[in-house]
Jmol script that loads the backbone (N, CA, C; Angstrom):
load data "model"
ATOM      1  N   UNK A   1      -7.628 187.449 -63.165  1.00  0.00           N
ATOM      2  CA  UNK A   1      -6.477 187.633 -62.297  1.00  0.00           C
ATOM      3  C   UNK A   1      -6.948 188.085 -60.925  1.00  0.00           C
ATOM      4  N   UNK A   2      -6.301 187.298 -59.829  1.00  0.00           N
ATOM      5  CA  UNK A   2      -6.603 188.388 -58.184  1.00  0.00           C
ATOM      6  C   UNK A   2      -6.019 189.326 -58.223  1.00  0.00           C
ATOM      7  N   UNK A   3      -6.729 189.563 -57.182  1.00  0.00           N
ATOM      8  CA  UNK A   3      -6.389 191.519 -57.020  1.00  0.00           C
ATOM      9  C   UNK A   3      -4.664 191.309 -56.296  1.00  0.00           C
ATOM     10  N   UNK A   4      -4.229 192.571 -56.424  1.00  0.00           N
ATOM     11  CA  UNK A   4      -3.143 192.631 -55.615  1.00  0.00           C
ATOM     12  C   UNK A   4      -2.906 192.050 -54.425  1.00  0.00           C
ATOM     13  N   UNK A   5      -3.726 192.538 -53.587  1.00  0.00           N
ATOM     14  CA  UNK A   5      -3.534 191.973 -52.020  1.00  0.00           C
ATOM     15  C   UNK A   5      -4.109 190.574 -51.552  1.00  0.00           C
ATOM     16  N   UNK A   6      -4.047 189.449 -52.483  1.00  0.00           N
ATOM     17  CA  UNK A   6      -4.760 188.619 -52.411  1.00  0.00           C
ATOM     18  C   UNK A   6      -3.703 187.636 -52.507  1.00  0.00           C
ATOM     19  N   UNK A   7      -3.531 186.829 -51.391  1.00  0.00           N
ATOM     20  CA  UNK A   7      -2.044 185.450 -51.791  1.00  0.00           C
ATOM     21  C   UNK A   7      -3.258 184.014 -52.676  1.00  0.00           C
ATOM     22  N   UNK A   8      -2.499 183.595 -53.451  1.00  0.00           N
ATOM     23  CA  UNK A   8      -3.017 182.726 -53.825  1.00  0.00           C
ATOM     24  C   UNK A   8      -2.272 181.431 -54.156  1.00  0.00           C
ATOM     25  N   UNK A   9      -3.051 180.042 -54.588  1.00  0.00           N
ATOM     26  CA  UNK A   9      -2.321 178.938 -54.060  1.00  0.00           C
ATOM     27  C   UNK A   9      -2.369 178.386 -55.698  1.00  0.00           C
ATOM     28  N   UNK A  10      -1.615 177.413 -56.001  1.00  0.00           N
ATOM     29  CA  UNK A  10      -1.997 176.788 -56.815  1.00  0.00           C
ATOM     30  C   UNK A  10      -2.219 175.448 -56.807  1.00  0.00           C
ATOM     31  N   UNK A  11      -3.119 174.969 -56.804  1.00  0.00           N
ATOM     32  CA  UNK A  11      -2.892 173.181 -56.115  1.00  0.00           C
ATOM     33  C   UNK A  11      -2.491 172.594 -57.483  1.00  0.00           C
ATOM     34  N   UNK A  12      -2.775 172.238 -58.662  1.00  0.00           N
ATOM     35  CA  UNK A  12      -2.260 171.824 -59.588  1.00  0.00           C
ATOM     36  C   UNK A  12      -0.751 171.590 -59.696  1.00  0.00           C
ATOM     37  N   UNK A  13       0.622 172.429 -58.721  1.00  0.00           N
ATOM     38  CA  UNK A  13       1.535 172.306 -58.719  1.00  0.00           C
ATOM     39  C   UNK A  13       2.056 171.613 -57.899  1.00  0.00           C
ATOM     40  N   UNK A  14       0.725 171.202 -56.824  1.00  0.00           N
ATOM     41  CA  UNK A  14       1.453 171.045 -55.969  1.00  0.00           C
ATOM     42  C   UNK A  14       2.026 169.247 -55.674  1.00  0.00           C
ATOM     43  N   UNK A  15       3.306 169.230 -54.945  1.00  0.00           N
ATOM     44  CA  UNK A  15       3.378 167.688 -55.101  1.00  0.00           C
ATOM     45  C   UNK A  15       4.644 167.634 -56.573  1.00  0.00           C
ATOM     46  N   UNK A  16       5.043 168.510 -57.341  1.00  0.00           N
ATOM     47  CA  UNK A  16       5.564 168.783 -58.691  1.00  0.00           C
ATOM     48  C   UNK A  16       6.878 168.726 -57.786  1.00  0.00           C
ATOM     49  N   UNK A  17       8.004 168.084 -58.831  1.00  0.00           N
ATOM     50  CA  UNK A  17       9.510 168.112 -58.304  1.00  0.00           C
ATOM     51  C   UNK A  17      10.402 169.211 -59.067  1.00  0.00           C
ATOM     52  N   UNK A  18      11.234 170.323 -58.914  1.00  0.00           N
ATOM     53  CA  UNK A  18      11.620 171.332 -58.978  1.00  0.00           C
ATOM     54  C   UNK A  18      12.627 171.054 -59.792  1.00  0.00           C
ATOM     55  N   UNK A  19      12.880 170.895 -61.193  1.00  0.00           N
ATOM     56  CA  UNK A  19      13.940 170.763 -62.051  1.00  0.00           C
ATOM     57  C   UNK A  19      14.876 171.926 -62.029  1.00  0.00           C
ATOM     58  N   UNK A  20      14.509 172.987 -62.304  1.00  0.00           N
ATOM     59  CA  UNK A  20      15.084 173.922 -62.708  1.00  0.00           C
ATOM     60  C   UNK A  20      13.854 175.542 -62.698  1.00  0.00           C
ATOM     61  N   UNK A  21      14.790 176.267 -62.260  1.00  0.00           N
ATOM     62  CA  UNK A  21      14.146 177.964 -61.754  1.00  0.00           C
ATOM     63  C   UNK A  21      14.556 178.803 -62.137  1.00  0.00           C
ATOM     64  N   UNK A  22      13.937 179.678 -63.692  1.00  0.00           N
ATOM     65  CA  UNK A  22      14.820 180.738 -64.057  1.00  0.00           C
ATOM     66  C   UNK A  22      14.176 182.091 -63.979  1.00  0.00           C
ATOM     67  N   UNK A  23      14.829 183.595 -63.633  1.00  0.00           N
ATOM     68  CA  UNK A  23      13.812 184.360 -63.655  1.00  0.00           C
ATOM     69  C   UNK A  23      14.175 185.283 -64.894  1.00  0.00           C
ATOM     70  N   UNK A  24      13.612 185.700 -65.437  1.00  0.00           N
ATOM     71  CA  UNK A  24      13.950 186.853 -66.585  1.00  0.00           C
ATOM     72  C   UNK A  24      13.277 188.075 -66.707  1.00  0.00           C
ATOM     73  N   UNK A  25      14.301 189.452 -66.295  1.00  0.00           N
ATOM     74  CA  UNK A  25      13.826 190.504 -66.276  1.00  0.00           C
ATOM     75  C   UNK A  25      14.557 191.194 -67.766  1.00  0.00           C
ATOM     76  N   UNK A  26      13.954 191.751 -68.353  1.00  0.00           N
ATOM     77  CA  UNK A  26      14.404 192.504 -69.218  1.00  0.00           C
ATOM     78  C   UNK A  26      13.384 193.338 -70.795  1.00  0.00           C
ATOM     79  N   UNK A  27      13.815 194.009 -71.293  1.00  0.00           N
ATOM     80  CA  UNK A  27      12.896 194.938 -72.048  1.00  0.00           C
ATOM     81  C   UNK A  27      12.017 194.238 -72.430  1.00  0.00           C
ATOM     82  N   UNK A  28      11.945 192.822 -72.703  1.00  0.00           N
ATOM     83  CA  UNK A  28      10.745 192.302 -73.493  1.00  0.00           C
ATOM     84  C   UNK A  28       9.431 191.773 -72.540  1.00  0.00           C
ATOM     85  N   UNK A  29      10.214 191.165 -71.223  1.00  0.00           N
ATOM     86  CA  UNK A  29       9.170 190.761 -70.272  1.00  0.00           C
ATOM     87  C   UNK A  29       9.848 190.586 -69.278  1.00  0.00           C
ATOM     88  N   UNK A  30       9.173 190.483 -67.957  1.00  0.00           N
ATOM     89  CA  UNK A  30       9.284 189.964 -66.954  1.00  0.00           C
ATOM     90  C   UNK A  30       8.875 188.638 -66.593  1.00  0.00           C
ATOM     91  N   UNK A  31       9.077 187.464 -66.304  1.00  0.00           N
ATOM     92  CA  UNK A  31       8.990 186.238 -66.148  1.00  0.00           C
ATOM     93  C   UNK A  31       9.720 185.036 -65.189  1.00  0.00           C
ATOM     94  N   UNK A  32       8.881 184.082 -64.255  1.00  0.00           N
ATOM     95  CA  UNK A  32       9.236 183.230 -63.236  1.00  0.00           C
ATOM     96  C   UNK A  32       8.757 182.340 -64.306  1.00  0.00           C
ATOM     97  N   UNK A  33       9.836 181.175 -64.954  1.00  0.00           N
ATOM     98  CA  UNK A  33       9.759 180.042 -65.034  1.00  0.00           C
ATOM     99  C   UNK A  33       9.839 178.989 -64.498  1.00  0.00           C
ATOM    100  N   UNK A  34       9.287 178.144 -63.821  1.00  0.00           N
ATOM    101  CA  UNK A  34       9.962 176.825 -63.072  1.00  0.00           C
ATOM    102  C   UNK A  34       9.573 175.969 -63.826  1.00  0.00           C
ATOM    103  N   UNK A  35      10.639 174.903 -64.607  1.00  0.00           N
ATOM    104  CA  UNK A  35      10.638 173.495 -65.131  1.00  0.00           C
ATOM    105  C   UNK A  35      10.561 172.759 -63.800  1.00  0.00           C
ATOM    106  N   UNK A  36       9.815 171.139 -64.341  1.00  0.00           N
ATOM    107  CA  UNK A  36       9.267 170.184 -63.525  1.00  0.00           C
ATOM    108  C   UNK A  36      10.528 169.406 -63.545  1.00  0.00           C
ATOM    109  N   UNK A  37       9.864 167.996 -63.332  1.00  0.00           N
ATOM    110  CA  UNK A  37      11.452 166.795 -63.658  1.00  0.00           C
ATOM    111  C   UNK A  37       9.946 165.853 -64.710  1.00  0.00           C
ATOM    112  N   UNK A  38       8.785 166.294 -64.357  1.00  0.00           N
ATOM    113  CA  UNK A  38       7.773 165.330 -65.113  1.00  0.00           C
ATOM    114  C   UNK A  38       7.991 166.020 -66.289  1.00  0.00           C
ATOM    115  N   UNK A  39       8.676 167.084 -67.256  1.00  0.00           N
ATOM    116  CA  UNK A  39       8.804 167.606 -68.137  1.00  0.00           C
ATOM    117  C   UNK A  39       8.033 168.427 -68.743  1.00  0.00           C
ATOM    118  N   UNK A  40       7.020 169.374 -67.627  1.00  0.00           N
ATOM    119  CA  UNK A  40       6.462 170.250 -67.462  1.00  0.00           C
ATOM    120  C   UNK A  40       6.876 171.962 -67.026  1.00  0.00           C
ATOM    121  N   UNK A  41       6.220 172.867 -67.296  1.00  0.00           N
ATOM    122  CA  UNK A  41       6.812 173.645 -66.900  1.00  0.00           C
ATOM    123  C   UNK A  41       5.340 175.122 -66.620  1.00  0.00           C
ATOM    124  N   UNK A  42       5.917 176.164 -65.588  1.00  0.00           N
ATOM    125  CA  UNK A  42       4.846 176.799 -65.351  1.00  0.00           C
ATOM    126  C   UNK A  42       5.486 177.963 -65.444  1.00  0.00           C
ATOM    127  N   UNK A  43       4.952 179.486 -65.829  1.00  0.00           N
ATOM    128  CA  UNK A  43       5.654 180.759 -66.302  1.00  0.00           C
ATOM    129  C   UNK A  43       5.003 182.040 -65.402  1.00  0.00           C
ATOM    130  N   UNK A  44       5.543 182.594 -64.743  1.00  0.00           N
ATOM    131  CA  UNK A  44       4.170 183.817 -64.348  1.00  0.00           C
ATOM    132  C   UNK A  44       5.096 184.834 -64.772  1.00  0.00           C
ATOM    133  N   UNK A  45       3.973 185.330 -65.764  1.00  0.00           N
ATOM    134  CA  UNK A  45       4.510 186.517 -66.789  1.00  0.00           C
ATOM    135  C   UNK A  45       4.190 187.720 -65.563  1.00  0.00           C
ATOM    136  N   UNK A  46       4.848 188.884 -65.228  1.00  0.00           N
ATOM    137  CA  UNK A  46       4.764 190.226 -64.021  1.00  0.00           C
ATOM    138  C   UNK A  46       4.594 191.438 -65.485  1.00  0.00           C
ATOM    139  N   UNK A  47       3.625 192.432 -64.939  1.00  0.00           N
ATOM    140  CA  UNK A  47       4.093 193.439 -65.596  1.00  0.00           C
ATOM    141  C   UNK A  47       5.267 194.184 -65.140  1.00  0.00           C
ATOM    142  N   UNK A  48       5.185 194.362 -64.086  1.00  0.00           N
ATOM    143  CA  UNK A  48       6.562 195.703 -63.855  1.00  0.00           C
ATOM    144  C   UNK A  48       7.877 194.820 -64.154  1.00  0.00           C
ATOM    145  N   UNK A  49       8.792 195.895 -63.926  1.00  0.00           N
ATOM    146  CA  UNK A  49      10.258 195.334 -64.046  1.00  0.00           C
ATOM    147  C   UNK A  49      10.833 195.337 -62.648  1.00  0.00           C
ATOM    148  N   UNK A  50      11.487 194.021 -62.118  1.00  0.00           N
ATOM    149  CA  UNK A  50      11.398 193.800 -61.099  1.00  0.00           C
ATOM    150  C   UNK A  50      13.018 193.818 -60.768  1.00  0.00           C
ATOM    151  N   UNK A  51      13.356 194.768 -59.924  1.00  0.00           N
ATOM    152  CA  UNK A  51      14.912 194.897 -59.528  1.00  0.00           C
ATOM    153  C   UNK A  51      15.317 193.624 -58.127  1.00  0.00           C
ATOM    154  N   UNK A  52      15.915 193.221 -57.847  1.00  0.00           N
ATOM    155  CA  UNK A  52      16.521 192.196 -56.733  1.00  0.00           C
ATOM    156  C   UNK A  52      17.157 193.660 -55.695  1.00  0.00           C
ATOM    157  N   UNK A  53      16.650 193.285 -54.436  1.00  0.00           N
ATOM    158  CA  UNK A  53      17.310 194.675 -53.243  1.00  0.00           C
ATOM    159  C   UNK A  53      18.401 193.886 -52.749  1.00  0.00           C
ATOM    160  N   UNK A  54      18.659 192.587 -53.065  1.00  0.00           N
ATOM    161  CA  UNK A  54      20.096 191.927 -52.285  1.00  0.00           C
ATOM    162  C   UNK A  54      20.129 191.112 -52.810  1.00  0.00           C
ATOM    163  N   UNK A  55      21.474 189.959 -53.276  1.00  0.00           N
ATOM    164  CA  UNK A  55      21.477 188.715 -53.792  1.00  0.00           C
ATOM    165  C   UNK A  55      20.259 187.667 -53.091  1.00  0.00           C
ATOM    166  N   UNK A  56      20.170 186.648 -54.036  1.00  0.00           N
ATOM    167  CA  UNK A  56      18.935 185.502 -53.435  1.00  0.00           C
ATOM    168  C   UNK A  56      20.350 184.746 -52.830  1.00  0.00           C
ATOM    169  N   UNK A  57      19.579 184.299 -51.317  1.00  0.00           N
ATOM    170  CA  UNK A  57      19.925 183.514 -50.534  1.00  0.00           C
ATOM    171  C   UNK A  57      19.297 182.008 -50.317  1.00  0.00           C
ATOM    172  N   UNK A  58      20.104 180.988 -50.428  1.00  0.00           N
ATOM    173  CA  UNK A  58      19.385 179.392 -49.940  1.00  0.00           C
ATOM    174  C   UNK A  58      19.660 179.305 -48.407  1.00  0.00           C
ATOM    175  N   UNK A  59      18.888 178.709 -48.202  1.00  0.00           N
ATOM    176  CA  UNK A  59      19.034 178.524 -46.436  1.00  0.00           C
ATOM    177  C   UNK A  59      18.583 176.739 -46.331  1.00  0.00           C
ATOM    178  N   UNK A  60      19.306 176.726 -45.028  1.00  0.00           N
ATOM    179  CA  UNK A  60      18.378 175.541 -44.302  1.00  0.00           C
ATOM    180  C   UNK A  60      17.603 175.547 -43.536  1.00  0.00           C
ATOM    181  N   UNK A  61      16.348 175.293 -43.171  1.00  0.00           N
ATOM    182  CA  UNK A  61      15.336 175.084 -42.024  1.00  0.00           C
ATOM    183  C   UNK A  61      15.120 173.995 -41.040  1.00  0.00           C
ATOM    184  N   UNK A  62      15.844 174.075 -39.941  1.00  0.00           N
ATOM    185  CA  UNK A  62      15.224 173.220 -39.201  1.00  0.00           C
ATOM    186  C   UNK A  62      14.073 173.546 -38.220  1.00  0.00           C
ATOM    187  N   UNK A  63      13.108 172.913 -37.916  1.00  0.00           N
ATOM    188  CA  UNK A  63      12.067 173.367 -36.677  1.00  0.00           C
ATOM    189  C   UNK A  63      11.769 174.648 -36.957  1.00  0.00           C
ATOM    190  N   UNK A  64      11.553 175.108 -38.166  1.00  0.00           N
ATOM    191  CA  UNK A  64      11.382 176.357 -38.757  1.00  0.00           C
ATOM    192  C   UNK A  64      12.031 177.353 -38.647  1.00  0.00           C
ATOM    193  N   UNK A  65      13.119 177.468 -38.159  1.00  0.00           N
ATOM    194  CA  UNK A  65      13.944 178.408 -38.191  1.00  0.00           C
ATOM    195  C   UNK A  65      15.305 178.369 -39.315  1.00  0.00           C
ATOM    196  N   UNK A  66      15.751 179.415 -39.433  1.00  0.00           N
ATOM    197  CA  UNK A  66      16.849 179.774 -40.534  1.00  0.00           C
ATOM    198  C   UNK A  66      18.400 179.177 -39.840  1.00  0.00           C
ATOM    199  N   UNK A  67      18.811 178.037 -39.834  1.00  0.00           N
ATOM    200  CA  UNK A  67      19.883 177.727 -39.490  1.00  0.00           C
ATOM    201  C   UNK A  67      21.206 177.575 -40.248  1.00  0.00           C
ATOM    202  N   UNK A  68      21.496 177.880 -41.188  1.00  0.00           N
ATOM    203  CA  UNK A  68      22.332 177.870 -42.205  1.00  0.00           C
ATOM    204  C   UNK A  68      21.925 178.746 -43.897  1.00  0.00           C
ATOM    205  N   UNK A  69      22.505 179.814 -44.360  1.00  0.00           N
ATOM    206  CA  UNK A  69      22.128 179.778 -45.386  1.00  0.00           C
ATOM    207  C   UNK A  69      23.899 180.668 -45.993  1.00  0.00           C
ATOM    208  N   UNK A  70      23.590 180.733 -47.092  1.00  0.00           N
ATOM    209  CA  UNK A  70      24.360 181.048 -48.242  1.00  0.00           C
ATOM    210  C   UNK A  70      23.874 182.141 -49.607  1.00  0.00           C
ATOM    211  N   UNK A  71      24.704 182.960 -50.756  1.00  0.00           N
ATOM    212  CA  UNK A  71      24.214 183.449 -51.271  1.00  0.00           C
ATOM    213  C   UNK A  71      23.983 182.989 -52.927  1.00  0.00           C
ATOM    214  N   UNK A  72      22.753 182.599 -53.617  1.00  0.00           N
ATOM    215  CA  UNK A  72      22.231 181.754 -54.228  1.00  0.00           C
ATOM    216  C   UNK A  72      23.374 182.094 -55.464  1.00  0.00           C
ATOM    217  N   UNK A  73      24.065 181.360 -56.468  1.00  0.00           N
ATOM    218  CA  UNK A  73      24.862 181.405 -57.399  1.00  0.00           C
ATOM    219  C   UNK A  73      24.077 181.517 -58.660  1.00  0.00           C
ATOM    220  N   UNK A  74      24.006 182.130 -59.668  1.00  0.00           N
ATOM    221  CA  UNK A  74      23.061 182.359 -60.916  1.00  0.00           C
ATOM    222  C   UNK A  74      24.055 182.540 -61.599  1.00  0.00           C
ATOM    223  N   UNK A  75      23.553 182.411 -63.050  1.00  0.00           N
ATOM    224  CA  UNK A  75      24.400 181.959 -64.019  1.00  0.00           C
ATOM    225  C   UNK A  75      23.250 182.769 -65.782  1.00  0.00           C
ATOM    226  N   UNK A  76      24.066 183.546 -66.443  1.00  0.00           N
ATOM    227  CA  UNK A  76      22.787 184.139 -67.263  1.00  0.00           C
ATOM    228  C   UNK A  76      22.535 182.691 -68.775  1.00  0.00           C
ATOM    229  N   UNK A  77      21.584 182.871 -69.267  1.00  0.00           N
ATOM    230  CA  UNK A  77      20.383 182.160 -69.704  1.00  0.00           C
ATOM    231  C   UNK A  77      21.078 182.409 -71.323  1.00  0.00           C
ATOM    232  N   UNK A  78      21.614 181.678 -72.193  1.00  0.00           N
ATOM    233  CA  UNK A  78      21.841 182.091 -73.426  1.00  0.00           C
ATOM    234  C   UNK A  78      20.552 181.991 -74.215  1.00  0.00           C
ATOM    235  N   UNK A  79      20.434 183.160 -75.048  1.00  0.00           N
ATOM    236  CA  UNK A  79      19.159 183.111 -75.809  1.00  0.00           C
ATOM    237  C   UNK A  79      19.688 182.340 -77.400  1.00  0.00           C
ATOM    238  N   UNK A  80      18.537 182.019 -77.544  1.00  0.00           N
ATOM    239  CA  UNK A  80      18.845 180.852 -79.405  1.00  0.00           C
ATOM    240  C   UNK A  80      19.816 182.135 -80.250  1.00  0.00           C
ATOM    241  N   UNK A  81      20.860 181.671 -80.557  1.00  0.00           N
ATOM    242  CA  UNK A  81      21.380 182.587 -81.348  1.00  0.00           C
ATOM    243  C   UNK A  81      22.399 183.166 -81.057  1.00  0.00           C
ATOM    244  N   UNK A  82      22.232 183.110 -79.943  1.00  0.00           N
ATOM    245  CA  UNK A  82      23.748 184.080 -79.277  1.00  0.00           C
ATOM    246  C   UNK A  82      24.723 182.998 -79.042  1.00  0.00           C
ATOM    247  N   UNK A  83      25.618 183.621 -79.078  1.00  0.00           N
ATOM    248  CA  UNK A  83      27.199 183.114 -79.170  1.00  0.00           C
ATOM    249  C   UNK A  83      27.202 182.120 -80.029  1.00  0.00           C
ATOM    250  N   UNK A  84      26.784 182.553 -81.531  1.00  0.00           N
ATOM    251  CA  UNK A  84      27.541 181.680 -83.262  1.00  0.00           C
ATOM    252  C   UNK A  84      27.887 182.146 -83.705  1.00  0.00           C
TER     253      UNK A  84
END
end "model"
wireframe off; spacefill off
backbone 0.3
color backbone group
């Protein structure tokens, strides 16, 4: 693993089309899933428990700047089992 202060890239992803993005915080783990559309998928397990300081926002970029954005809509994740 890199150290903390270290950004790192992944080229293996890169070029990958963005199916679907879920994050899951809770007693068992912390976890960034992103599904592919090639029917792949990549997980980065976090140790800590990670709180959100404001809703996630989508934006638009033009010429690199923030010209439009909104506040991202989430929806919770049913686990196998729940609600039968």
């Amino acid at each position: 693993m890199k150290s903390k202060t270290e950004t790192v890239e992944y080229p293996a992803l890169k070029g990958k089309v963005i199916k679907q993005l879920r994050f899951a915080n809770d007693e068992d783990f912390t976890a960034l899933v992103i599904e592919f559309e090639d029917n792949t998928h990549v997980s980065f397990r976090l140790k800590a428990t990670i709180e959100l300081s404001m809703e996630p926002e989508i934006s638009t970029l033009r010429s690199g700047n923030i010209v439009n954005w909104k506040k991202l809509k989430a929806q919770p994740v049913k686990r196998r089992g729940e609600g039968r």
